[in-house]
C-alpha positions in Angstrom: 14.1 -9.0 -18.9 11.4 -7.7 -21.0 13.2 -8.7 -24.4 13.8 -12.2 -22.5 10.1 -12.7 -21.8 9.2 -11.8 -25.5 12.0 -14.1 -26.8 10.1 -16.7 -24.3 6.5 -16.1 -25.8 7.9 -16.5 -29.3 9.6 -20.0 -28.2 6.5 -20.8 -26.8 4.0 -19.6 -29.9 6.9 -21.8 -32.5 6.2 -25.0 -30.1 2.9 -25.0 -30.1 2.3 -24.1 -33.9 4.4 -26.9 -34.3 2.9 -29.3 -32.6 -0.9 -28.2 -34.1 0.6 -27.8 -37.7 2.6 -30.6 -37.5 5.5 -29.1 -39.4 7.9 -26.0 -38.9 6.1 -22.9 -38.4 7.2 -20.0 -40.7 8.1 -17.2 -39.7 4.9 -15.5 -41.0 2.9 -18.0 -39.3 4.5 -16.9 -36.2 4.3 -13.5 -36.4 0.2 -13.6 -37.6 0.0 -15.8 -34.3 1.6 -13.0 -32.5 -0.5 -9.9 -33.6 -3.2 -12.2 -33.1 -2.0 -11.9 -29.5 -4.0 -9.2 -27.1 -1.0 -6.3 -27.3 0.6 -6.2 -24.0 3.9 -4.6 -22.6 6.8 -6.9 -21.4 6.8 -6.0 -17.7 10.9 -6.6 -16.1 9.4 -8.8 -13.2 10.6 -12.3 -13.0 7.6 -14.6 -12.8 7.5 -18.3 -12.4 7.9 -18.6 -16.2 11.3 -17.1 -16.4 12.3 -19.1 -13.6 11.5 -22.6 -15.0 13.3 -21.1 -18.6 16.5 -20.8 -16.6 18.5 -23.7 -15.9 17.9 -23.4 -11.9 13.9 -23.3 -12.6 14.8 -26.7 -14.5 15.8 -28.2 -11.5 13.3 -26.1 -9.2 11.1 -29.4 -7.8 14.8 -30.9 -6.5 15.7 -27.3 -5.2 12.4 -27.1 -3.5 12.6 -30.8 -2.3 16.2 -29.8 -0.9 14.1 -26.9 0.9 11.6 -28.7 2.3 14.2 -31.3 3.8 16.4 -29.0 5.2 13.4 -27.0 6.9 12.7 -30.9 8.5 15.9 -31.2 9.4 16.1 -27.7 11.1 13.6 -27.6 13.3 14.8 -30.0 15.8 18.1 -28.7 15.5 17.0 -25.5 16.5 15.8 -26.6 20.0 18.5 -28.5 20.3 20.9 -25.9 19.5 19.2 -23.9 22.3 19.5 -26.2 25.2 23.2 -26.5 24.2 23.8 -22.6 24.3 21.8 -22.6 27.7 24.3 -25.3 29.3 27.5 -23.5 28.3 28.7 -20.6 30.2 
């Protein structure tokens, strides 16, 4: 996970070198923008950021949309579901 988030960080420093240099970045430009960088350890914990790098975190806002309807959709169900258990024997 750790080489993953520092694989991330480098994507991310490229993109945004890019976009102020307005050409490729190279590579010594991104590693002076690195050790520029406070030093900080990789830490394995998946945070919001590796989620939205995967293809799932792509489609997060319909996964939590999904969520949210299914949670709308459940609750009257539920009581429903409850009066029907209490009628059979």
């Amino acid at each position: 996970m750790a080489d993953f988030k520092k694989a991330l960080k480098k994507k991310q420093i490229e993109k945004d070198l890019r976009r102020d240099l307005g050409r490729d970045p190279s590579k010594e430009d991104v590693e002076m923008a690195i050790k520029a960088l406070r030093p900080r350890r990789e830490t394995d914990w998946i945070t919001t950021k590796v989620i939205k790098a995967c293809h799932l975190g792509r489609l997060s806002s319909d996964v939590f949309e999904a969520q949210t309807n299914l949670v709308a959709v459940m609750q009257p169900w539920n009581v429903l579901r409850s009066q029907l258990q209490a009628l059979l024997p």
